[in-house]
N, C-alpha and C positions, 0 to 999 in steps of 0.2 A: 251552205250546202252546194254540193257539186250539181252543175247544170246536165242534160245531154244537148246533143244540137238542135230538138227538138223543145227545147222549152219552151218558148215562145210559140208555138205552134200550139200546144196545149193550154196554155194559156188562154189563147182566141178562140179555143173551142169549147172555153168553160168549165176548164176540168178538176176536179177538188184536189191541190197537190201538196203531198205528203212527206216529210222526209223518211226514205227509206233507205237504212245504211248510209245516211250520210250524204244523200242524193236526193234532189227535187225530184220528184214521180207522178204522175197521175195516179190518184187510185180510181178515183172512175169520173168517168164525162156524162151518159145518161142515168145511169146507176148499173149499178152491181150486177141485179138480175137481168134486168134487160141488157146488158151488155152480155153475160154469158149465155143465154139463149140465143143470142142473136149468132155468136159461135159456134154452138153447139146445130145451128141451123141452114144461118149465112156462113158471112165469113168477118175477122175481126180484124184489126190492126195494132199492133203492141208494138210502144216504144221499148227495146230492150239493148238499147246501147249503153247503159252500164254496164253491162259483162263485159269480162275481163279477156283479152286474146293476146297469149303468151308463146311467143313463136321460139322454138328449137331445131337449131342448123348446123349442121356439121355433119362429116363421115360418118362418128358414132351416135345419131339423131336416136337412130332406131335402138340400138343397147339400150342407152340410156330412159329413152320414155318408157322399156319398156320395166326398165329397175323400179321407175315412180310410181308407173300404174299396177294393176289386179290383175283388167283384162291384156289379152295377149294380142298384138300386131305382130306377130311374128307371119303371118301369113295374109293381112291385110293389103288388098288391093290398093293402088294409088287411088285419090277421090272416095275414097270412102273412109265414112267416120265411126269411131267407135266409143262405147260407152264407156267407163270406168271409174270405180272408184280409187282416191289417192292417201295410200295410207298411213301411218306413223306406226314407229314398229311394236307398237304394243296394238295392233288389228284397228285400232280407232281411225276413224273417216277426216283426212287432212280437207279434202272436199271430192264432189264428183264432176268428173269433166265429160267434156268431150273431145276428143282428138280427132283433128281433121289431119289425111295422109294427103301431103302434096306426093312425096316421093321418101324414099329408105332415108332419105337426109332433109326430111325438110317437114315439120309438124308444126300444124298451128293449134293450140292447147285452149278450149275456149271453156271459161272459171265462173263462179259467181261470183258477182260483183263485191260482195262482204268480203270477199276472201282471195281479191285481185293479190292485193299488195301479201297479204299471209304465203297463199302460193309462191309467189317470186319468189319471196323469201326460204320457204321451202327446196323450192329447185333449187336455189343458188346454193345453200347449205347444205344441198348432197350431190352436188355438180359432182361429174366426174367425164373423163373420155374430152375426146378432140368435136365440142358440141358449142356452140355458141347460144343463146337465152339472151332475146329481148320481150321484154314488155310492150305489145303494140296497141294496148287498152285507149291510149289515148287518140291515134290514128282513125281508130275504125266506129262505126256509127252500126247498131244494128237493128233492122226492122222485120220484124215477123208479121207474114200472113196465116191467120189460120180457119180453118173450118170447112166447110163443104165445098164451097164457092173458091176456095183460095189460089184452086189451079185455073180456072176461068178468068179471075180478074187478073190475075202475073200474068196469065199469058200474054194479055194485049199491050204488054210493057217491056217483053224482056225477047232476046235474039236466038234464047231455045228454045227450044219443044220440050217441055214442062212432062209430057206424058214418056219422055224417053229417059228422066230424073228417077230413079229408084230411092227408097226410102233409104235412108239414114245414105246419103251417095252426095255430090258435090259439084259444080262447075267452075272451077277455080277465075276463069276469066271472062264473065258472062256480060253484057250488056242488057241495062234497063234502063231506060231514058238517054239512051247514049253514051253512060257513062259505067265505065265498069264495076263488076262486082263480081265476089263468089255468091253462089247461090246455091242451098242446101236445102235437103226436103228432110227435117227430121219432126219435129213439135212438141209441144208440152202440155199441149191440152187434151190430148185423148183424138182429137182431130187433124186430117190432112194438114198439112202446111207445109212453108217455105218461110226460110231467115235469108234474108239481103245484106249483106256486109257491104257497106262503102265506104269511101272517105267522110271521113267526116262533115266538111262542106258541102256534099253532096244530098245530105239526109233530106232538108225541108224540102226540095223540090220532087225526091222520090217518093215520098210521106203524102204531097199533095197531087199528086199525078195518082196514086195508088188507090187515092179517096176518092177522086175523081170517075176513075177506070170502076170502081168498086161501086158507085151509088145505086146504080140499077141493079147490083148483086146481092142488095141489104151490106153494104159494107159497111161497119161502124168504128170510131174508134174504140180502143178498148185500154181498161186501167190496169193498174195492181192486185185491184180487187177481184175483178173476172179470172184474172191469171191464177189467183191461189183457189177461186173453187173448181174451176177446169180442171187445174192439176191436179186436186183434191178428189175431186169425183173419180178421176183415171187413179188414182193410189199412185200417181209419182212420186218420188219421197222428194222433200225441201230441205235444204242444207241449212240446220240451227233447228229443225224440228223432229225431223225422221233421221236424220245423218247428223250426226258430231263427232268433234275427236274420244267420245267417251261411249260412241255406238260404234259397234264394225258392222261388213257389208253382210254377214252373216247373221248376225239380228235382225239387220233391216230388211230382209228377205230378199237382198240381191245377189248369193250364192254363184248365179247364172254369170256373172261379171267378174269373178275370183278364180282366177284359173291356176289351181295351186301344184297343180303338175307341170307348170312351165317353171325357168328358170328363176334363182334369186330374184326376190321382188323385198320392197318397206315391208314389213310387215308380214310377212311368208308365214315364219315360224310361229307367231300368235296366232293368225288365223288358221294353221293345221293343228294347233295343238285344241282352239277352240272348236272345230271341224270334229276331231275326232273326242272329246269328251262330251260334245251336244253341247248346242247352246244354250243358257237359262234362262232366257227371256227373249224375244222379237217380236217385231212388229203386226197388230192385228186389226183386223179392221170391228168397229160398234156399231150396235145400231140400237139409238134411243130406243126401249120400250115405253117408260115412262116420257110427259112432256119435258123436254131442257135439252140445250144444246151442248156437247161435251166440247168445253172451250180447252185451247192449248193447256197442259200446268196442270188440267183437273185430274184428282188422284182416281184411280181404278180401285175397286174393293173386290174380295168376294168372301162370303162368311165374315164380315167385318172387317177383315184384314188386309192390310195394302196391297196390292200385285203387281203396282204399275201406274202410272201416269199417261195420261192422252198427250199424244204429239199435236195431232191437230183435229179440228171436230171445225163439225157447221151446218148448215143446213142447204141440202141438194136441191138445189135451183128445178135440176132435171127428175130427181128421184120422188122431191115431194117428200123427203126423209131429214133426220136429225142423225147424223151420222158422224164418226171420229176413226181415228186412227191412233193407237194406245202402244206404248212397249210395256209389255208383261211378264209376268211372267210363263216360260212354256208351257208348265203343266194346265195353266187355265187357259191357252190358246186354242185347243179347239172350235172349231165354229159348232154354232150352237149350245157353249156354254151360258152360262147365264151370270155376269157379275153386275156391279156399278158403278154409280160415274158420282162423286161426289160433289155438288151441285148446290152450292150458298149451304154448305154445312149438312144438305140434308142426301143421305143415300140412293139415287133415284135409278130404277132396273135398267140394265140394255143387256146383250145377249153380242157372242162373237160371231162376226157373218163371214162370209168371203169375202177378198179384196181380188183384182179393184169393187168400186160400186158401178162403176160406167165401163162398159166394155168401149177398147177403143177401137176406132174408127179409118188408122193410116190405111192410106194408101199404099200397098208396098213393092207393086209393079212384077 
């Protein structure tokens, strides 16, 4: 399995590690709950330098990202980043990025880690324009703070003023222990935060100064596992659960990030022809009525009959709830319908709620 440059660092602190995609991970150091609580409260610490960061440079930076992507840079400011999904021309989800804008010629593409080397490949196979594409996945080391506390503890580490960082915005050349970094206030847990991009060498000493800065704050580490109920609670969608090459962003209820009035884009003509005959299925969110947990795979029923499959389920740490998130089909999407989650063979009730379950919490200046 591939290491990050915090392996050993996790190690010493006990922490149960996993292979995830191919990579040694914490899944968690105190447990699960108490690690997401302690985010959802304090603030936490996430190894997440397996993401993938795919830089594009050239004259035609800007054409070209924006052929790849949904959402539209055409009017994006420098330092500011944007969501989007990346698609194959039949509307299916290649993965969802983020685009960081240095400048009209200069984008760094940050991927999931399952889907580093797929992406590359991707861009390179529909390369076009006076654009250069490297892969800098291995360069860069990335560490997330997240949670109430997370602009308090960076503070007393980094050479800007954290309260002048607008949400989803960027500092391309920032100092935290002396040593450079971009630094970006976006999150994935529903709460405030900040990602650290550094050299890679540089990780364990920023990772252990952070812990430090952080103990008076409740700072904790945190694993894989905090990370997927966070995101769960907030209804982020997870790429190989909510997004695949076989869901578009218009199932997934990410509409808001498909801007089909802007110019030729992958995928255009599938996603307006699905647009405008309505979609037959997307994503809704469950909520156990009977006891059981609606695990990833489990089928959706309603009057006996399949409707759907749960992407992901679990139980809300914060909600005190057994709750999932299912692709269905639309005409049972409703909130407040009433179907089920099939559960060791046996039919057991839940009802569609609104998504998210956790209202989030960014800061957005």
């Amino acid at each position: 399995m591939k290491r990050t440059p915090l392996y050993d660092r996790h190690c010493e602190l006990g922490a149960k590690i996993v292979d995830f995609h191919g990579w040694a991970l914490p899944l968690q150091y105190s447990g699960i709950i108490e690690e997401h609580r302690k985010v959802r409260n304090a603030a936490g610490l996430f190894d997440v330098s397996h993401m993938g960061e795919i830089a594009v440079e050239g004259p035609d930076a800007t054409e070209f990202v924006q052929r790849i992507i949904t959402n539209d840079i055409s009017r994006t400011k420098d330092f500011r980043i944007v969501y989007s999904p990346m698609c194959n021309p039949d509307g299916g989800v290649v993965d969802d990025i983020l685009v960081y804008k240095f400048s009209s010629d200069f984008y760094l593409l940050v991927v999931n880690a399952s889907n580093t080397d797929k992406d590359y490949q991707w861009i390179m196979e529909n390369f076009r324009g006076r654009v250069e594409v490297k892969n800098l996945s291995e360069e860069y080391a990335q560490i997330a703070v997240q949670g109430p506390e997370a602009g308090k503890i960076l503070q007393k580490l980094v050479n800007i003023r954290l309260e002048e960082l607008k949400f989803y915005n960027f500092v391309p050349e920032a100092e935290i222990c002396g040593r450079k970094a971009i630094i970006s206030r976006t999150g994935y847990t529903g709460e405030d935060g900040f990602e650290i991009y550094v050299k890679s060498e540089f990780a364990p000493v920023i990772w252990d100064s952070l812990l430090d800065a952080g103990k008076d704050c409740g700072l904790v580490p945190a694993g894989l596992g905090a990370r997927d109920t966070l995101r769960f609670e907030a209804a982020l969608p997870l790429y190989g659960q909510e997004l695949s090459e076989e869901i578009t962003p218009l199932e997934a209820g990410l509409g808001r990030f498909v801007k089909l009035d802007k110019d030729d884009f992958i995928g255009k003509a599938a996603l307006l022809k699905q647009k405008s005959t309505g979609v037959k299925r997307r994503i809704a969110g469950l909520e156990m009525v009977d006891r059981g947990i609606p695990r990833t795979g489990y089928d959706v029923t309603a009057d006996g009959v399949k409707i759907g499959y749960v992407t992901s389920g679990n139980f809300s740490p914060t909600l005190g709830k057994n709750l999932g998130m299912a692709l269905v089909d639309s005409a049972y999407s409703e909130v407040g319908q009433e179907v089920s989650v099939v559960i060791r063979n046996k039919e057991l009730k839940a009802r569609i709620v609104v998504l998210p379950f956790y209202s989030k919490r960014y800061v957005k200046g």
